[in-house]
N, C-alpha and C positions, 0 to 999 in steps of 0.2 A: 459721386462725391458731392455732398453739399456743402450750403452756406448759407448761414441767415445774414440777412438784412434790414434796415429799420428807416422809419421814413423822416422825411424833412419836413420844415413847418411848409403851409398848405393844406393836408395830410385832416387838420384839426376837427371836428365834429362835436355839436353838442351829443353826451348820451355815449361817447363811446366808452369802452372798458366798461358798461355798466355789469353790464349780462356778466361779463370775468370776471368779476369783482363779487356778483351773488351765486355764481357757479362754483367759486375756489377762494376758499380763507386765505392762501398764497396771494391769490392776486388783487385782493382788498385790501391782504396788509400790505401790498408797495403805496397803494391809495395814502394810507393812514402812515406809512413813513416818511411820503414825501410833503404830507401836512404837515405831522411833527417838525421834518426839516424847516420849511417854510415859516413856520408859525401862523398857517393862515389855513382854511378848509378849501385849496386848491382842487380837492375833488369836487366839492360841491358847484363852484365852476363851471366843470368840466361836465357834470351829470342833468346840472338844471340851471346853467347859467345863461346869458346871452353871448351868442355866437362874436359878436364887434369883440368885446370886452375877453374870450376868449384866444380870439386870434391878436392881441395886445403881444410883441415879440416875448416881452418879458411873462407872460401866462402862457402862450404856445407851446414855448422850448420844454418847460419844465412839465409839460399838460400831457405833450407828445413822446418824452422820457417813460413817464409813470405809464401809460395807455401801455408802451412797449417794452415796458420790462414785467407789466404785471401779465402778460400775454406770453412771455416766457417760464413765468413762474406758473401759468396754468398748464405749458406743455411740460414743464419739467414733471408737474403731479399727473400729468397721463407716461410719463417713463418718455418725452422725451427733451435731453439735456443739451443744453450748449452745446460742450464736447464731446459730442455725436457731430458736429459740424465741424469739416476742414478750417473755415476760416468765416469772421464775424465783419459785418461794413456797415457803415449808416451813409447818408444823403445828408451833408452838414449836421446839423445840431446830433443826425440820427447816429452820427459818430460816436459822440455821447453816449448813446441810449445801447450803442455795439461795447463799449468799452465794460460801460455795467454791467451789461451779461453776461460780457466775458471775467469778470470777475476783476476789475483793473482797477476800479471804482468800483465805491459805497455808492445804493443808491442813496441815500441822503447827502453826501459830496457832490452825484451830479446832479440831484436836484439844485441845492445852492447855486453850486456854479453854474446852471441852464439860468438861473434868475441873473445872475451877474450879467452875462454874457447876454440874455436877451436886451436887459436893460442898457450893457455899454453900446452896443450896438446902434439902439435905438437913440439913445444919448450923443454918439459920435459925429452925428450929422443933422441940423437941423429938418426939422418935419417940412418939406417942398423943396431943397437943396436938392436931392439926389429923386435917382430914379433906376428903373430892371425891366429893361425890355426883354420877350423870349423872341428870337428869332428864329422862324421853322424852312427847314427846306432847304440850310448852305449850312456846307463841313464847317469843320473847326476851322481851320486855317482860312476861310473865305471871312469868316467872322469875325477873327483876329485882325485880318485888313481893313475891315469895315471899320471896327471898332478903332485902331490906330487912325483911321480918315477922321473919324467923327467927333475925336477928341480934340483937334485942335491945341488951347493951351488950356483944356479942362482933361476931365478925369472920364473915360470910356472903356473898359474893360472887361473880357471875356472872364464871368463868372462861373456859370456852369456849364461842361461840356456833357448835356443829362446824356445821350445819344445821336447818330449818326444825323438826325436829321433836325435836332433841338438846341441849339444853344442860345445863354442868357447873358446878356451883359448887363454891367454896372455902372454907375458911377455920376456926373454932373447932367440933371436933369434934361437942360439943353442941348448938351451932347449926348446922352444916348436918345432922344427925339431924330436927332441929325441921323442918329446910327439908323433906326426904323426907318426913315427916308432911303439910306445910301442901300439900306437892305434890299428892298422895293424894288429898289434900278438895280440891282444884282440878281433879281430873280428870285427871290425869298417867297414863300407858298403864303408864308404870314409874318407879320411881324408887331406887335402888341407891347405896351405897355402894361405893365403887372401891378397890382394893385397891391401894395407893399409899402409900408410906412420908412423903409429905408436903401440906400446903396451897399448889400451886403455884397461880401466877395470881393471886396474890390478894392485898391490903395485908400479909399476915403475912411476907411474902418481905419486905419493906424490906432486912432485913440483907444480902439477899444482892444487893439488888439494889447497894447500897453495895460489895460484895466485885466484883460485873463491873464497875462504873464505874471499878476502881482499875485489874482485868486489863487493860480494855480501852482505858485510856488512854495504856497501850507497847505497842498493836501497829497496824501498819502497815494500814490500811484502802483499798483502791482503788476509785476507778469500777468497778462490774460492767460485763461486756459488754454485758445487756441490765439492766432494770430489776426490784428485787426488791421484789416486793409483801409490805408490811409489815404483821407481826399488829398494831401498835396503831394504825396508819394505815386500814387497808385499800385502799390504793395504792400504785402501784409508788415507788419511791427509789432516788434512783442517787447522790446527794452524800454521801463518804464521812461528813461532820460526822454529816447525819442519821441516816446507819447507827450509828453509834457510840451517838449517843443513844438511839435509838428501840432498841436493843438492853437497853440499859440500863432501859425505859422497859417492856421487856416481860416484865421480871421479875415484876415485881406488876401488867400489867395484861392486860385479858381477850386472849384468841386471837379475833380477829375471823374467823373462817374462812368464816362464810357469806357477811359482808359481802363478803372476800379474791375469792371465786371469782363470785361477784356482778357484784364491779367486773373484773375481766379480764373476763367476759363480755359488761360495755358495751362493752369497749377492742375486740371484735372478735374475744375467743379463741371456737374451736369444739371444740377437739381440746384435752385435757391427759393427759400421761406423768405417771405414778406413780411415779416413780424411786428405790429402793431395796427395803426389807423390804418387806412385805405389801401389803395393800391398802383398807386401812381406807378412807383418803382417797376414793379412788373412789366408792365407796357415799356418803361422803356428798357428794360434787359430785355425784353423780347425783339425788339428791334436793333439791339447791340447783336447778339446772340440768339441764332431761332431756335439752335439746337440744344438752349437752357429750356428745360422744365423748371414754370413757375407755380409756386401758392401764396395767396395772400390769406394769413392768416390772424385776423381779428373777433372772433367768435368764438363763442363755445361749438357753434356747426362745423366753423371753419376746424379747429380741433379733434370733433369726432369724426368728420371725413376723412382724417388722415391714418383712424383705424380699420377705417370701411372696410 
């Protein structure tokens, strides 16, 4: 049984989707719809711009949307479809980019709202307030104490739980600094500071999560084909209400990704596709789950190997 997947910002590359875009008229037109949407040559960006300026939250989201739906629209023209897959998941924003495929959203609705959404984000905290340490090497729950230690009376919270041995906190600069310290003396393999212009994931987004409630309450939401497994759930959802909220819901709360890939592999998945830029995702399903069969598929290679 499979399941595609779609990746979060990070993921970003000048040049990518080039090659899918001159391989497949499908996958040049998501290029040119998600311009149109924009009003701007977002692809040109993407293909010959400067990397600073494309990893900007508000270019990323909407950059990393288009790379992974136009990468869908090249396997749909080799025969293969979405619904050939049990159930669809993104890594934040890549929620987004699962919901479009699954047919839930326009992509020109999630482009827009990836621009909304990168920019409230980015908007909701000023630029040096916040910070995203990854800490490697202590569970969730060892993370979640550290983070509760490190907050004090600021803001510290466990943002993404990527896998068993990865997790990222959020929130006021100085306290997650303290969390990388408190890491360190708990035995963490690493702990880093992430080079990110804001405290995603985490209570300091409220504003923005107030600015998607408002996007997201004029656009049009459908049944997905198949069911989209939700970061703040970690199960699939298919009632447009629920998407609507739990979009909403997952501005300020954690990316449950190890839970995500966890629960699809009770449901019976064996096999998951990487559908877009890179391949972060993989690496960590691999270490959630050995016994998933991964592909990262961003190429027109990536593509014809899967008829090999």
């Amino acid at each position: 049984m499979r399941a595609m997947v779609f990746p979060g910002q990070g993921a970003q590359a000048i040049g990518m989707g080039k090659d899918l875009a001159d391989a497949y008229p499908a996958a040049k037109a998501v290029f040119d719809e998600v311009d149109d949407a924009l009003g701007e040559k977002l692809s040109a960006l993407i293909w010959e711009g400067d990397q600073d300026t494309l990893t900007l939250t508000a270019n990323a989201q909407p950059a990393l949307m288009a790379t992974s739906l136009a990468t869908v629209r090249a396997l749909e023209a080799e025969g293969f479809s979405v619904d050939q897959s049990a159930f669809v998941a993104g890594h934040s924003l890549g929620e987004y980019s699962a919901l479009a495929a699954a047919g839930a959203l326009t992509v020109a609705d999630t482009a827009r709202l990836l621009r909304v959404r990168g920019q409230a984000m980015q908007d909701a905290v000023p630029v040096g307030v916040g910070a995203m340490a990854a800490l490697l090497g202590l569970d969730y729950e060892t993370v979640t104490a550290v983070a509760a230690e490190a907050a004090g009376d600021e803001v510290c919270e466990a943002a993404n739980d990527n896998d068993p041995g990865q997790v990222v906190v959020s929130g006021h600069k100085a306290a997650v600094e303290r969390a990388v310290e408190l890491a360190k003396e708990k035995g963490a393999k690493r702990a880093v500071l992430l080079p990110v212009s804001a405290p995603f994931h985490c209570s300091l987004m409220a504003p923005a999560a107030e600015r998607m409630k408002e996007a997201l309450a004029d656009v049009q939401i459908s049944a997905p084909v198949v069911p989209v497994v939700s970061n703040v759930r970690a199960e699939g959802v298919s009632a447009p209400d629920d998407i609507r909220d739990l979009l909403v819901q997952q501005i300020t709360g954690s990316v449950r990704w190890r839970e995500s890939v966890a629960w699809m592999h009770s449901q019976g998945v064996n096999e998951i596709w990487e559908v877009g830029a890179g391949k972060a995702l993989s690496g960590m399903i691999r270490r959630i789950e050995r016994s998933i069969s991964c592909a990262a598929i961003g190429t027109p290679e990536n593509i014809a190997a899967l008829n090999a």
